[in-house]
N, C-alpha and C positions, 0 to 999 in steps of 0.2 A: 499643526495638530493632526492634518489626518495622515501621515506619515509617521505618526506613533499608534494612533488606530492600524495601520497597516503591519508594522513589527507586532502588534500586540496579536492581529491576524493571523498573519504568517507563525508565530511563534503557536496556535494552538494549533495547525494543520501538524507544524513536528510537533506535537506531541500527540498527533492523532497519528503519525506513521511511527512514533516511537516503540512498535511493538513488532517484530519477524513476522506473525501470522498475518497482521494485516499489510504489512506489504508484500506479502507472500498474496493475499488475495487481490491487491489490485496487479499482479503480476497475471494470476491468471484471470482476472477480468477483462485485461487488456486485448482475447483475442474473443470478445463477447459479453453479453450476459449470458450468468449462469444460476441456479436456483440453490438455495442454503441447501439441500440436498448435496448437489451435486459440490458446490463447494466443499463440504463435510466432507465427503467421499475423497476427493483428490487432496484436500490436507491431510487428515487425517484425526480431523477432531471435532468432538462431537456436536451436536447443533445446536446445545445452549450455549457452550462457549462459544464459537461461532459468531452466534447474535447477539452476543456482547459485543463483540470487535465490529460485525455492522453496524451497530446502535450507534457505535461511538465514529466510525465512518460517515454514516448517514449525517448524525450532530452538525458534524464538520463538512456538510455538501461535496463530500470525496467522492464518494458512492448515491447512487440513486434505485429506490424501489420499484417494482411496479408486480402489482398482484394480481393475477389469474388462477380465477377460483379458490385450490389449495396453494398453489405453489405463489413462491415471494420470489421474483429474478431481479436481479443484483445489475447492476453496467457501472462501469464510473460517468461519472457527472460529467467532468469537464477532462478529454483527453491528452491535455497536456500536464495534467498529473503524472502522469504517462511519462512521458517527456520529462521531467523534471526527475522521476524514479532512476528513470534508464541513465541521465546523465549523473546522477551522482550515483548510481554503480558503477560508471564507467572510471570516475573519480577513483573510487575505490577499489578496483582492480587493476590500474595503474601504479597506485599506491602499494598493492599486495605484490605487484612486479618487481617492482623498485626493490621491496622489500630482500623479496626472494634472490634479486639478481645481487644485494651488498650480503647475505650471508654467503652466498655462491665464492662472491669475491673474498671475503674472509676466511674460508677454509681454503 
């Protein structure tokens, strides 16, 4: 039983990464915390949306808060989130190799 508690787990984390923005933020969480601010600033979007994607980050213990004074700074929770992002990029940039090197071969 707790091995379906686990897939049931697992399966809401992907769907807490199943969005570009927030993996796009624990990308650049990964060299710090940084504050909704400053997040905003380097995606490019604005800080209600933003704190929507943390909410739903935070939900799912991806990301962790911590508040001083005004500002809210952001860090991931557990850094092998990290780890787990980077290897299934890596997955899929081998896959977009593959890809590129059979049309190469076809023309």
């Amino acid at each position: 039983m707790e091995s379906k508690r686990i897939y049931h787990m697992q399966a809401e984390i992907c769907k807490a990464l199943a969005n570009p923005i927030r993996i796009e933020v624990l990308n650049l969480l990964k060299s710090g915390e940084k504050t909704v601010t400053e997040l905003s600033n380097l995606l490019g979007v604005d800080q209600a949306n933003l704190s929507q994607h943390l909410a739903i980050l935070r939900s799912k213990r991806i990301v962790e808060a911590r508040r001083v004074g005004n500002s809210v700074y952001y860090s991931v929770a557990n850094p092998r989130i990290i780890e787990a992002c980077n290897l299934l990029r890596q997955i899929l940039q081998e896959q977009l190799e593959a890809e590129s090197r059979l049309i190469s071969f076809k023309q």
